[in-house]
C-alpha positions in Angstrom: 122.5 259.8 50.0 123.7 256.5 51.4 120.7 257.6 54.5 118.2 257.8 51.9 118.8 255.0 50.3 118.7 252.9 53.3 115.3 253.5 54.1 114.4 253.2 50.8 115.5 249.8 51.0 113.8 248.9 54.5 110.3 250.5 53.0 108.5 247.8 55.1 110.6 247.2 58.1 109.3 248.4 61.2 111.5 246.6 63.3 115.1 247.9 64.5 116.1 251.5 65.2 117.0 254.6 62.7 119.6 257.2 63.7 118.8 261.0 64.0 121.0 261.3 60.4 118.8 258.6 58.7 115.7 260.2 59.5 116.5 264.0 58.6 119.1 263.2 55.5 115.3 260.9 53.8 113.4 263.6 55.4 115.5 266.2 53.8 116.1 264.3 50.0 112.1 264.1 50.1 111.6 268.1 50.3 114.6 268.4 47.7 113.1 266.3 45.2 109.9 267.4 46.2 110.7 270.9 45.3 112.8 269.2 42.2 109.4 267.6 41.1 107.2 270.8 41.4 109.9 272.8 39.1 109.9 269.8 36.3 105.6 269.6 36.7 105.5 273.2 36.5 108.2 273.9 33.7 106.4 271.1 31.5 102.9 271.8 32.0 101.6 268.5 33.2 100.1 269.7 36.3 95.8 268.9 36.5 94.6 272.2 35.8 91.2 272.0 38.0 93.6 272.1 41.4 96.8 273.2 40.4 98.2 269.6 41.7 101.3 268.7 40.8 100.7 265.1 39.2 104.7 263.9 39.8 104.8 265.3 43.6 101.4 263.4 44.1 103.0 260.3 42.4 106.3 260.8 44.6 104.3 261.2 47.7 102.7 258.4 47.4 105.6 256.2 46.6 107.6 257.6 49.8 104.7 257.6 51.8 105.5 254.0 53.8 108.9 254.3 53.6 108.5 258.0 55.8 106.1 256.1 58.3 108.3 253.3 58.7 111.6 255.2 59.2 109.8 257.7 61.7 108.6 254.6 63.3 112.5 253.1 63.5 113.3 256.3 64.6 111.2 256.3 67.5 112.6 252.8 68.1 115.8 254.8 68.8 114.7 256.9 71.4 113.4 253.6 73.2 109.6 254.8 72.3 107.1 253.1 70.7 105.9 253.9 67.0 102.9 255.3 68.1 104.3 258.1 69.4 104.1 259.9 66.6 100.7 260.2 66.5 101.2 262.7 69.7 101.9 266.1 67.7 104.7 268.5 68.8 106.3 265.1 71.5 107.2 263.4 68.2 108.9 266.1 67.2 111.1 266.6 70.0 111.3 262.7 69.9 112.9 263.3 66.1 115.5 265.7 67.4 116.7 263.6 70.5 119.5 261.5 70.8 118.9 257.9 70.8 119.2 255.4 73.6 123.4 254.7 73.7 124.0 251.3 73.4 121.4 248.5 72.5 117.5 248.8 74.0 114.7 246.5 73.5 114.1 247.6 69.8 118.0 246.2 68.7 121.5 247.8 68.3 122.6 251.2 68.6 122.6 252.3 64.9 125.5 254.6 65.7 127.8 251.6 67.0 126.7 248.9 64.0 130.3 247.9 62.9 132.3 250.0 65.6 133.6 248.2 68.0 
């Protein structure tokens, strides 16, 4: 949780790096609420009844959808790559699962060694 809240809390910051857990522990919190939100939506009734949308997943998606961009974008930072690189589909994805750089590279510390020394 402590993951998720992290990147919560650097919604806007591009700069730095994110560890592999950072990345996959928001990425995985946003499926479980996401699944979380659909249940409530559906058990209520407030979904639009045109497109079967779920009105609170739209709303969550939206509100997450920086902070996802910008801790994919740190995460690539950790792999010494640049953000764009996940634009390139399937790369960015081995990118995600890939160990970053040991020890500082030109995007800042090693996340893993912040506070271990």
């Amino acid at each position: 949780m402590n993951y998720y809240l992290s990147a919560l809390k650097k919604y806007t910051v591009i700069s730095g790096r994110a560890s592999r857990a950072e990345y996959w522990y928001f990425f995985l919190f946003n499926i479980i609420i996401s699944f979380g939100l659909a249940i409530i939506d559906g058990l209520l009734g407030i979904s639009s009844l045109e497109d079967e949308s779920s009105i609170l997943l739209t709303v969550f998606q939206w509100a997450v959808a920086i902070p996802s961009f910008t801790v994919g974008v740190r995460r690539m930072h950790d792999v010494n790559k640049s953000g764009w690189f996940l634009a390139i589909p399937f790369y960015d994805l081995v990118l995600l699962v890939t160990d970053g750089t040991k020890g500082d590279n030109k995007y800042g510390p090693d996340p893993k060694a912040v506070g271990v020394k």
